[in-house]
MISE-259966 format. One line per 2 residues: number of its first residue (from 1); their letters; for each residue x, y, z of N, C-alpha, C. Coordinates in steps of 0.001 Angstrom, whole numbers, plus 500000, padded with zeros to 6 digits. Layout:
BEGIN
NUM) A) X Y Z X Y Z X Y Z | ...
//
This chain:
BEGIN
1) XX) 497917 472574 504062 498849 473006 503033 498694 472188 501763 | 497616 471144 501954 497658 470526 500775 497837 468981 500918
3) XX) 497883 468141 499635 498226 466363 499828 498750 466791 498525 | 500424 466308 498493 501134 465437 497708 501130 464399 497406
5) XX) 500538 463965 496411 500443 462010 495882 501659 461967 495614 | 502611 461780 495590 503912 461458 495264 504768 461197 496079
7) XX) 505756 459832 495408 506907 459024 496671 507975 459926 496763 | 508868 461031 495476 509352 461485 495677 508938 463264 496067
9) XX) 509261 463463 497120 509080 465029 497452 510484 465802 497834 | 510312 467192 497355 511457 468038 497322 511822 468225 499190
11) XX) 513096 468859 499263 513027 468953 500584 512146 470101 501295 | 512029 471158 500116 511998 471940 500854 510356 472290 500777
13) XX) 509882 471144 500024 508033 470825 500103 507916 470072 501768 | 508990 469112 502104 508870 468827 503457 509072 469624 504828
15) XX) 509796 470942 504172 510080 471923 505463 508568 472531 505479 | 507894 472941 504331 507054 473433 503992 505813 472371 505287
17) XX) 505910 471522 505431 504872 470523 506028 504958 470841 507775 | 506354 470819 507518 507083 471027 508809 506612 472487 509551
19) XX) 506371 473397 508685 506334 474707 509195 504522 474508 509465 | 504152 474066 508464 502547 474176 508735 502067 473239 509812
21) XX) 503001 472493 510412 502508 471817 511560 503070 472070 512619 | 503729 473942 513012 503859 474503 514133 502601 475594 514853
23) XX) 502731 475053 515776 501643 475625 517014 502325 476869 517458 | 501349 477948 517968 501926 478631 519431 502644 479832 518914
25) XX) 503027 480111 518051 504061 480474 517517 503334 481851 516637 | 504075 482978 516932 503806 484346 516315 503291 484186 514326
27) XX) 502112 484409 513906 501201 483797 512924 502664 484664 511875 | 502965 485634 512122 503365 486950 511247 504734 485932 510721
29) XX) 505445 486083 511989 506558 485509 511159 506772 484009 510786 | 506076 483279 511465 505972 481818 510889 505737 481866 509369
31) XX) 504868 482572 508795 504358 483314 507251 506251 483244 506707 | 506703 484279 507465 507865 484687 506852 508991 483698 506499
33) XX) 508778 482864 507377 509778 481990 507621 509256 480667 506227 | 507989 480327 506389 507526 479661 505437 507428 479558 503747
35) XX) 507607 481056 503900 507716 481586 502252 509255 482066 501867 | 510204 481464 503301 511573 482106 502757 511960 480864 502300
37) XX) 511209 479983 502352 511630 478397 502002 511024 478183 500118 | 509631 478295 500193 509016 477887 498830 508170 479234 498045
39) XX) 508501 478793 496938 507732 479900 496033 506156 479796 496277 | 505879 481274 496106 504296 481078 496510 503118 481195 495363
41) XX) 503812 481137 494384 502806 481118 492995 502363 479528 492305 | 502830 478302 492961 502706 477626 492897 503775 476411 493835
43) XX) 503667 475413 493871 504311 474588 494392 505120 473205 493130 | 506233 472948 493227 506569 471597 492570 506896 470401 493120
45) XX) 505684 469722 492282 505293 467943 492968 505872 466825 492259 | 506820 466185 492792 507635 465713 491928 506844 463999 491251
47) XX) 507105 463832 489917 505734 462541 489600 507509 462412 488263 | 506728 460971 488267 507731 460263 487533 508104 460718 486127
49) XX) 507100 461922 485776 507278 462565 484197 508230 463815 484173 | 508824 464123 485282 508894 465555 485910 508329 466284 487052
51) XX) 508624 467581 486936 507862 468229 487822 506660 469019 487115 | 505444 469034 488053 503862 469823 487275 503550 470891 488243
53) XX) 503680 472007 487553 503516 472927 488367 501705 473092 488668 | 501684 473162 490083 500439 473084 490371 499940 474336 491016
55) XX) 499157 475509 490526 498664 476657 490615 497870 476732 492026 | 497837 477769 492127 496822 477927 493036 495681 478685 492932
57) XX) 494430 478382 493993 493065 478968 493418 492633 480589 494173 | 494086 480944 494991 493413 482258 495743 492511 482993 494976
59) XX) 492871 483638 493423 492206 484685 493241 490624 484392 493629 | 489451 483938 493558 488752 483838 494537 488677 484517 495478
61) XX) 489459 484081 496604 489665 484357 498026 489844 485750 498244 | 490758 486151 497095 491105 487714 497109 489699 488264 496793
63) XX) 488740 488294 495939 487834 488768 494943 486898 488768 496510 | 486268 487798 497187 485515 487911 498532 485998 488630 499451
65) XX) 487083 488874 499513 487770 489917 500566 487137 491185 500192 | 487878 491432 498904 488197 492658 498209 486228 493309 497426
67) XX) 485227 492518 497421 484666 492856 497134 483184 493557 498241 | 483556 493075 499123 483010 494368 500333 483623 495409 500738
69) XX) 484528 495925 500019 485466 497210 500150 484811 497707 499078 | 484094 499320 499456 483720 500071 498422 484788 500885 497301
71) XX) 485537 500823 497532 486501 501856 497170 487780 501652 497366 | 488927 500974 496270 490357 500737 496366 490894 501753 495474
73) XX) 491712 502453 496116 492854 503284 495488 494599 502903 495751 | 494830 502857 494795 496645 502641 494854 497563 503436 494907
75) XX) 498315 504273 495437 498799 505633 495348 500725 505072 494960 | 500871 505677 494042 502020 505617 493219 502935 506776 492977
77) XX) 504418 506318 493096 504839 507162 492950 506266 507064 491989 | 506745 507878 491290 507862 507092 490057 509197 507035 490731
79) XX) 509394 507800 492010 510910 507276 492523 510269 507595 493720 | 511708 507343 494912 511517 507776 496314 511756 508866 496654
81) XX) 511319 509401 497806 511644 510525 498273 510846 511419 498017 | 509389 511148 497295 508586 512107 497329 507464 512473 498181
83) XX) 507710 511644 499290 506347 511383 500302 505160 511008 499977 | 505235 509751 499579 504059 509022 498959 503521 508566 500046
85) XX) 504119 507472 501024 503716 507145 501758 503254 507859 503205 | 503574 509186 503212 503397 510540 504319 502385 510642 503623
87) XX) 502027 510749 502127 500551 511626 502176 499423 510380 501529 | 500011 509219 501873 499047 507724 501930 498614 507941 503161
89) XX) 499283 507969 504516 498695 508471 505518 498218 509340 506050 | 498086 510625 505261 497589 512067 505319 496338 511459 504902
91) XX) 496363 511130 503859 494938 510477 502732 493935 509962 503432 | 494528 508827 504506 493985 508185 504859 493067 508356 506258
93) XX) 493976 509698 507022 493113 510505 507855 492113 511284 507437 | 492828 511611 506946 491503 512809 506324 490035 512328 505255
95) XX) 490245 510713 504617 489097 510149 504980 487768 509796 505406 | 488808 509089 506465 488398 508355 508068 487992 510370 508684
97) XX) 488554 511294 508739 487725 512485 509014 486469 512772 508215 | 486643 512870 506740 485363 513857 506190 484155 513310 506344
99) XX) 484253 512549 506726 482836 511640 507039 483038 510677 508171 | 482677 511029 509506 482616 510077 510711 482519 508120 510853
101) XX) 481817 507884 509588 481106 506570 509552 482129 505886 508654 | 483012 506810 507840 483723 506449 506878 484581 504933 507157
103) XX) 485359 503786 506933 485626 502687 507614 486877 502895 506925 | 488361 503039 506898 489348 503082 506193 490491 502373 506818
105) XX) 491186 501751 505360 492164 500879 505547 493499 501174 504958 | 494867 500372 505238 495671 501184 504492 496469 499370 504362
107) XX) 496811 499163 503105 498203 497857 503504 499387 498563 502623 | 500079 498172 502756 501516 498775 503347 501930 497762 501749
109) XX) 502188 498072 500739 502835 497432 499730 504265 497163 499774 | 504803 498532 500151 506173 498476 500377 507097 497511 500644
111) XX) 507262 496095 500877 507431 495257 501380 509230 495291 501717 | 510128 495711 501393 511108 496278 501709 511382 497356 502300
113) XX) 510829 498300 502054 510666 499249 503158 509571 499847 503901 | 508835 499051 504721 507694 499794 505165 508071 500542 506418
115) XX) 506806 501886 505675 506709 503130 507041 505268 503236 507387 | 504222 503021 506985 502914 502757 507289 502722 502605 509071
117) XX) 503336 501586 509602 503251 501514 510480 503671 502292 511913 | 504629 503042 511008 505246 504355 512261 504341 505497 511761
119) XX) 503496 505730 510444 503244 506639 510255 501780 507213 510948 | 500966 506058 511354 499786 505363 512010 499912 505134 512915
121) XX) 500827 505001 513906 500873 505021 514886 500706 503207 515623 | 501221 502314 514769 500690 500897 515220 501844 500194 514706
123) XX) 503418 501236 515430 504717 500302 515248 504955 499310 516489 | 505211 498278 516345 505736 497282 516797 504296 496617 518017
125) XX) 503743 496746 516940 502525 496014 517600 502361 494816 516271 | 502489 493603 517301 502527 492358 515948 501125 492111 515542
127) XX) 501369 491681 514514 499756 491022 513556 499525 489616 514612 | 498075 489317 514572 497754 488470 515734 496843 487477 514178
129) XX) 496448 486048 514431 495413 485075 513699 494042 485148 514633 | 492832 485036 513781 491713 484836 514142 491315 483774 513245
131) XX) 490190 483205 513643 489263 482033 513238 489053 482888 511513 | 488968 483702 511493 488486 484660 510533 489750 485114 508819
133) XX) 490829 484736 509924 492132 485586 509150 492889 486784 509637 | 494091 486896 509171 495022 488315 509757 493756 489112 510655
135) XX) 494025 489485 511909 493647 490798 512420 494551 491871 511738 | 493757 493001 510661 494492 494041 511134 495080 495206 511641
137) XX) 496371 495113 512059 496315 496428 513652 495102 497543 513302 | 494694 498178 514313 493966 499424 514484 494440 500251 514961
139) XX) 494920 501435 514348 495577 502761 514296 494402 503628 515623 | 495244 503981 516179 494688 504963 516973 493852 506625 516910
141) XX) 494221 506414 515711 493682 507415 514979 492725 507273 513793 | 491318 507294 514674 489802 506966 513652 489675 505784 513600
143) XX) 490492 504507 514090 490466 503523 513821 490747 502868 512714 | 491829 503367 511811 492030 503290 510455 492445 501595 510693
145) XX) 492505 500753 510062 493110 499488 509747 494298 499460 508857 | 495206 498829 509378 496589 498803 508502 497243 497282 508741
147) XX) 498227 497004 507721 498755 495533 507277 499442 495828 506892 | 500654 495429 507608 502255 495274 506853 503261 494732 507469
149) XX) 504193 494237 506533 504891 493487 507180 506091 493713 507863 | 505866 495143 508206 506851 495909 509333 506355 495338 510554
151) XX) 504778 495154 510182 504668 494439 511723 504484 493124 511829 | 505418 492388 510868 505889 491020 511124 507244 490626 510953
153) XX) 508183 492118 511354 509652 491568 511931 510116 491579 512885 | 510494 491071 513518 511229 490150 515058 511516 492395 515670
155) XX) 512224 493095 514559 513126 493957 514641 512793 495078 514384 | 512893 496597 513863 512801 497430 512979 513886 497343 511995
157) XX) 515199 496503 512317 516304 496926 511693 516321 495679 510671 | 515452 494511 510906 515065 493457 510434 515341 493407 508511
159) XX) 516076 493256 508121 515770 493373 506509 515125 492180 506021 | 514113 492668 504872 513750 491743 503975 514815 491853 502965
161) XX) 514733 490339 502026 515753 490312 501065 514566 489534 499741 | 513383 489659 500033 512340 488794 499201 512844 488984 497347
163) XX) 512877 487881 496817 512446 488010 495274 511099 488620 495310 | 510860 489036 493961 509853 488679 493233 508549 487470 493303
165) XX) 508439 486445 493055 507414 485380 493994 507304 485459 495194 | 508318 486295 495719 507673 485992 497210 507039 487390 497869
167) XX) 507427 487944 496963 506848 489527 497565 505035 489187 497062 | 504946 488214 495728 503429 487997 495766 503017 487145 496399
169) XX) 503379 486469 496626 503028 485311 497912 502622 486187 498916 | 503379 487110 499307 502993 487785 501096 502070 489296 500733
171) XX) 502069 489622 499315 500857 490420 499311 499388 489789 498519 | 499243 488419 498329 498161 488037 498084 497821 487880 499756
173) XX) 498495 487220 500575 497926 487235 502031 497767 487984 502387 | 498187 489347 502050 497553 490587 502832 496223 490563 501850
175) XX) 495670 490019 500922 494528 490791 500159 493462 489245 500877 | 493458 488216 500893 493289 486890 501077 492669 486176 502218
177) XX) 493632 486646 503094 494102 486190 504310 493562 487003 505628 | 493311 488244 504944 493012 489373 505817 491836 489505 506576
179) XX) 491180 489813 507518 489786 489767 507753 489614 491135 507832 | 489306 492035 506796 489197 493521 506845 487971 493904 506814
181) XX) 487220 493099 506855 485374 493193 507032 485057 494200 505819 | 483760 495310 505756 483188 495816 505148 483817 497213 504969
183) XX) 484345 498260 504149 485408 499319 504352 484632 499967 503786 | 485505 501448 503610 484509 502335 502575 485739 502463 501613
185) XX) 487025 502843 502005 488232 503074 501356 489328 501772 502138 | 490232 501600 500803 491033 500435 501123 492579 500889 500451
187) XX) 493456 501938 501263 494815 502829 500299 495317 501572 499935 | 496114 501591 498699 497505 500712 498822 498983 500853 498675
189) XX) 499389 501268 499619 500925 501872 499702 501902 501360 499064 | 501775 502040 497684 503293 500848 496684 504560 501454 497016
191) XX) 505722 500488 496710 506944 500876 497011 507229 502303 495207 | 508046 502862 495737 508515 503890 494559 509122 502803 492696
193) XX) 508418 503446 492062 508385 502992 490644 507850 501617 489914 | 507597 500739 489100 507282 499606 488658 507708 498559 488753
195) XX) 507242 497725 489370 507580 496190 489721 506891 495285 490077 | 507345 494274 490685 506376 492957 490886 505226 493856 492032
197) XX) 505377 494149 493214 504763 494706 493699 503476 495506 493051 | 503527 496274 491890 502378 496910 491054 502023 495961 490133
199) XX) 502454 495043 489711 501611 494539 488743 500996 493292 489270 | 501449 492961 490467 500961 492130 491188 499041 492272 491813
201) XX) 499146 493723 492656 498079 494327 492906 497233 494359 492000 | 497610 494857 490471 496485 495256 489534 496005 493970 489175
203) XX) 496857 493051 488841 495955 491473 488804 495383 490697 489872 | 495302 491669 491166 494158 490365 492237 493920 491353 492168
205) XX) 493494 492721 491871 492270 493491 492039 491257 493383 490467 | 491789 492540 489673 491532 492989 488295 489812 492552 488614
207) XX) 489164 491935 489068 487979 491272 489126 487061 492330 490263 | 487652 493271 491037 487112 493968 492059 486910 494989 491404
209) XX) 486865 495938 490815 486713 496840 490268 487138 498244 490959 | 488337 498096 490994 489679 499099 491919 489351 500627 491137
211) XX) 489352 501502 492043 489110 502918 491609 489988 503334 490375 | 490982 502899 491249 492212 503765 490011 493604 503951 490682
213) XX) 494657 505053 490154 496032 505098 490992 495724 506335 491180 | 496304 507128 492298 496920 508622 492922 498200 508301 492768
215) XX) 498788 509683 491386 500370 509499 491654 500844 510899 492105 | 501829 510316 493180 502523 511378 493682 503777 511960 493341
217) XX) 504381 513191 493574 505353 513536 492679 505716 514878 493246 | 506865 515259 493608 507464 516785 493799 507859 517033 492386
219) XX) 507780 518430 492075 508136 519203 491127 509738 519592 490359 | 510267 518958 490680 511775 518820 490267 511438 518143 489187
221) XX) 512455 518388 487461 512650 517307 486832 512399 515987 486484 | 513982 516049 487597 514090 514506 487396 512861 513650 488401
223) XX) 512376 514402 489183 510670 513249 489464 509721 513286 488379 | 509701 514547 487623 509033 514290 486333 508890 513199 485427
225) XX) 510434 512973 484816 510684 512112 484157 510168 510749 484416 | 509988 510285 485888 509508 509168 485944 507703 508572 486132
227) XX) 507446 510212 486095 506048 510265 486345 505318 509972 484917 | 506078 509886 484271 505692 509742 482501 505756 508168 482370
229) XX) 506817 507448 483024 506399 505802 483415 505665 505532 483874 | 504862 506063 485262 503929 505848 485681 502943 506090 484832
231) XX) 502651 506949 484090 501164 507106 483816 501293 506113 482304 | 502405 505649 481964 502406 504754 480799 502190 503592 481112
233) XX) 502714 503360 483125 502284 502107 482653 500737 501406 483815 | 500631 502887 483791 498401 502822 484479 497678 502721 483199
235) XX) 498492 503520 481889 497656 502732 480780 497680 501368 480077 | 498944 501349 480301 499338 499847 479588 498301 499148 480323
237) XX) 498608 498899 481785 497551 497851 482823 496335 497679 482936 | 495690 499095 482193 494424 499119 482104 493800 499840 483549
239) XX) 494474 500439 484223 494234 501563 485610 494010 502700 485389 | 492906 502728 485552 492491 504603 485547 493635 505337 486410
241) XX) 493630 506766 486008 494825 507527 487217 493422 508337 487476 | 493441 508105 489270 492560 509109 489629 492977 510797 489206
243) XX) 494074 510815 489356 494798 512139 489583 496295 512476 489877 | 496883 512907 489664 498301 513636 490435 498528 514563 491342
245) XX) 498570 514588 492686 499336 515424 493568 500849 515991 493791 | 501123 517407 493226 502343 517514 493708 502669 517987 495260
247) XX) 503703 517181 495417 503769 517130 497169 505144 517929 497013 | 505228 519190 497935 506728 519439 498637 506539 520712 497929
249) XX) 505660 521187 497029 505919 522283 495886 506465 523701 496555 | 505488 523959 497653 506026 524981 498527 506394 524872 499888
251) XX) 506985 525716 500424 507629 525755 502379 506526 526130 502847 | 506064 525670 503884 505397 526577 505019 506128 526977 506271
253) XX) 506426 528846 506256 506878 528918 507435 506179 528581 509254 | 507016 527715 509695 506236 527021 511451 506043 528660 512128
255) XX) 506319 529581 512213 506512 530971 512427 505605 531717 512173 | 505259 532050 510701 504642 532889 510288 503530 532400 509287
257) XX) 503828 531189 508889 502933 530711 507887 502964 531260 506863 | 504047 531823 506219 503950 532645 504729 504449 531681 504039
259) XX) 504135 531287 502799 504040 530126 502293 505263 530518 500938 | 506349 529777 500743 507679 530317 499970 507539 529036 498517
261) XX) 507768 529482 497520 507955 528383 496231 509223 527824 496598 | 509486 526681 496134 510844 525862 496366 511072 525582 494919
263) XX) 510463 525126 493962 510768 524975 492862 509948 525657 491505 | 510496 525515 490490 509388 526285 489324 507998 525976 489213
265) XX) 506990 526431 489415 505549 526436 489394 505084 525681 487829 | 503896 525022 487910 503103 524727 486944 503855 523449 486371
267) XX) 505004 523009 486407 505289 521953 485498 504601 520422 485146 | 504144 520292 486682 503714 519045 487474 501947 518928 486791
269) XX) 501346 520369 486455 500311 520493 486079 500531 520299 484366 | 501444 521024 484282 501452 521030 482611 501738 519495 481690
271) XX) 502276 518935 482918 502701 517143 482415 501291 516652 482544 | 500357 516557 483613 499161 516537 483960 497976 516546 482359
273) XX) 498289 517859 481925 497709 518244 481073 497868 517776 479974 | 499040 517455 479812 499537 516717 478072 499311 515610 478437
275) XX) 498917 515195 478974 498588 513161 479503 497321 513685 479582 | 496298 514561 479605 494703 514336 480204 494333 513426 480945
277) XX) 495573 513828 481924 495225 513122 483642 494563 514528 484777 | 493616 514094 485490 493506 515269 486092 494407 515635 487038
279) XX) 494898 517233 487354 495835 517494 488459 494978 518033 489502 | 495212 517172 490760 494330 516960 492125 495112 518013 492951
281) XX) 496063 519247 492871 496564 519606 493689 497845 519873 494136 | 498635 520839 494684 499703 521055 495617 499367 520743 496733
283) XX) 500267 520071 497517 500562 520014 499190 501962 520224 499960 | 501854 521422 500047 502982 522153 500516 503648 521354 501553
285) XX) 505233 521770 502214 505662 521226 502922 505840 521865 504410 | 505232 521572 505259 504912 522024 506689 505566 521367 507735
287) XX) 506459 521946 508048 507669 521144 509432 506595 520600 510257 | 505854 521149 510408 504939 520764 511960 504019 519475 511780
289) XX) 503420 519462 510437 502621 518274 509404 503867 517540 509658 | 504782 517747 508971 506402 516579 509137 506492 516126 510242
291) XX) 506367 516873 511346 507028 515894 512591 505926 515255 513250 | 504302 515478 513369 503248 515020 513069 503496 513825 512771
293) XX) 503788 513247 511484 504174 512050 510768 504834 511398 511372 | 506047 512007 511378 507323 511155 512326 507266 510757 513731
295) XX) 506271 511516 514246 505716 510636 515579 504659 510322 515517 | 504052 509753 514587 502323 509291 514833 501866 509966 515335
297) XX) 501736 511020 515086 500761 512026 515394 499630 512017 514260 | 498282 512776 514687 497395 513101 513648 497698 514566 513197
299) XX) 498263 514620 512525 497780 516471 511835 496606 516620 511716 | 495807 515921 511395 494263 516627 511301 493905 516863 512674
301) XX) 494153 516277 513632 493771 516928 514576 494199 518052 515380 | 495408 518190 515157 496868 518817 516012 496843 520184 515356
303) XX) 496828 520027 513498 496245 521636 513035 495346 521583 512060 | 494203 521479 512558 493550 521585 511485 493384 522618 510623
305) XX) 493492 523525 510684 493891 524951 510048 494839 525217 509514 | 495849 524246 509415 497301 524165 508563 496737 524642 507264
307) XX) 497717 524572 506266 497743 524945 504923 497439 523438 503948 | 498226 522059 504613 498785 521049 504489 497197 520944 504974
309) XX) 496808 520787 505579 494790 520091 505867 494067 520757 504856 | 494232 521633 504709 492892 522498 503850 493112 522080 502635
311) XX) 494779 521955 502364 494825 521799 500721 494472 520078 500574 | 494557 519308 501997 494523 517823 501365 492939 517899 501346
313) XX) 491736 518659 502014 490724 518439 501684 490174 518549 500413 | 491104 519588 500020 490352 520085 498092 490960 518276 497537
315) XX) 492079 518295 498096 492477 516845 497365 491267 516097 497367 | 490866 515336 498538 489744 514652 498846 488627 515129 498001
317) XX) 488185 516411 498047 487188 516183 497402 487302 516421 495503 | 488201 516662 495370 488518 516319 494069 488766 514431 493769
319) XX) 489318 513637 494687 489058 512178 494405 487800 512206 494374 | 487063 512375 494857 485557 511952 495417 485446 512081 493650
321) XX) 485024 513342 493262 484541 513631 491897 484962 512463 491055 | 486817 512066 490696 486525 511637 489729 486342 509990 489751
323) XX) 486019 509479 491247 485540 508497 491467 484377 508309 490947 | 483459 509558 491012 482246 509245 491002 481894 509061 489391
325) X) 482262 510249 488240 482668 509833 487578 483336 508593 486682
//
């Protein structure tokens, strides 16, 4: 954890010593417990002039991780409730499908509310340490890799209460810390709208050369409105937007499969268009895809002939393009 030259030390630099010299003990939440004590953007060493804030050298560490991953995408979304994180894990099957060899990963940004891990099928299976760094879990489905810190609470009902520093503290260790070997795709599941969490990511990826954002968005209004923050502030940051998906646009009947509008058509495209962002797509809403999700199930395998598969493939291969691009 470091050498303090100094007679006077804070207390809670000594809990800090204290924690790093426990054995035996579950890697996940010892993390948790360690960073509920000290800020993780630096440490303060107390010297007879004051305190000197003394930085740390991860970015590095992140940049060697992150730079045998071919391909990082961030998928964003301007509020909740639009199934960002349902079609982060749609995304992320269908992948790990279009190409067999494909190697795909997903970490779980969310850090207050993560679903990654129920959505993948690798709930309440804890994060384990290797000689190497974080193992992380392997989804049963394609073998996707996922990281989050749903699967480093004691609970499901477990709340985080993290600031700001500490939500980057515990997602530089997911980028850092991780042993995610060689990938082809690496999702990153942000929580709904702008915060430490996003601007955090775009500065330890700034040196990797990160694809871009997927923002997600149902066709109502008021999700509009915030989709105009998002794409203001992928430019401000300097983030390409791969694209926009509107999710939820239409019903699919489980019955008959006749496919019903839920809200006014084209808007989601026409915002698309006055930003000269490309629009990647509708993905309708399919009870059967839904409960799929909600039990770790694969939809790609369960229907592949859905409406909800075919349309996420045009998705896919519309990323592909403007990746390549």
């Amino acid at each position: 954890m470091g050498n303090f030259h100094s007679s006077t030390k804070l207390v809670w630099v000594m809990h800090l010593e204290v924690l790093g010299a426990m054995h035996g003990t579950d890697a996940g939440q010892v993390f948790l417990l360690r960073y509920w004590l000290v800020e993780p953007e630096y440490v303060m060493v107390a010297q007879d002039k004051g305190f000197v804030n003394v930085k740390d050298g991860d970015q590095g560490d992140v940049d060697t991780r992150m730079k045998v991953v071919k391909h990082k995408i961030i998928i964003l979304s301007g509020k909740g409730g639009v199934g960002k994180s349902t079609f982060c894990s749609l995304l992320s099957l269908s992948l790990a499908k279009c190409q067999s060899t494909n190697k795909v990963g997903v970490v779980d940004l969310d850090i207050c509310g993560p679903s990654i891990p129920k959505l993948l099928a690798v709930e309440g299976i804890p994060i384990t340490d290797s000689p190497y760094g974080w193992k992380p879990l392997i989804s049963p489905h394609d073998g996707i890799k996922v990281m989050s810190v749903g699967s480093m609470l004691p609970s499901d009902s477990s709340a985080i209460t993290f600031r700001g520093p500490r939500k980057t503290g515990l997602i530089k260790r997911f980028l850092k810390d991780t042993f995610w070997g060689k990938l082809d795709y690496l999702l990153f599941d942000t929580p709904p709208g702008t915060s430490d969490e996003h601007m955090t990511i775009v500065k330890l990826l700034k040196n990797v050369n990160p694809d871009g954002a997927v923002i997600v968005t149902t066709p109502q209004d008021v999700a509009l409105d915030t989709i105009r923050r998002e794409i203001n502030f992928c430019k401000k940051m300097g983030v390409k937007i791969i694209g926009i998906v509107e999710n939820m646009s239409n019903f699919v009947c489980p019955c008959c499969e006749e496919i019903t509008s839920l809200f006014p058509s084209q808007g989601v495209k026409k915002l698309a268009d006055s930003y000269n962002v490309p629009y990647l797509g509708q993905l309708p809403m399919d009870p059967r895809v839904a409960m799929c999700s909600e039990q770790g199930e694969n939809a790609m395998n369960k229907y592949p002939d859905s409406h909800v598969v075919n349309s996420l493939q045009n998705i896919v291969q519309q990323i592909h393009t403007e990746i390549r691009n």
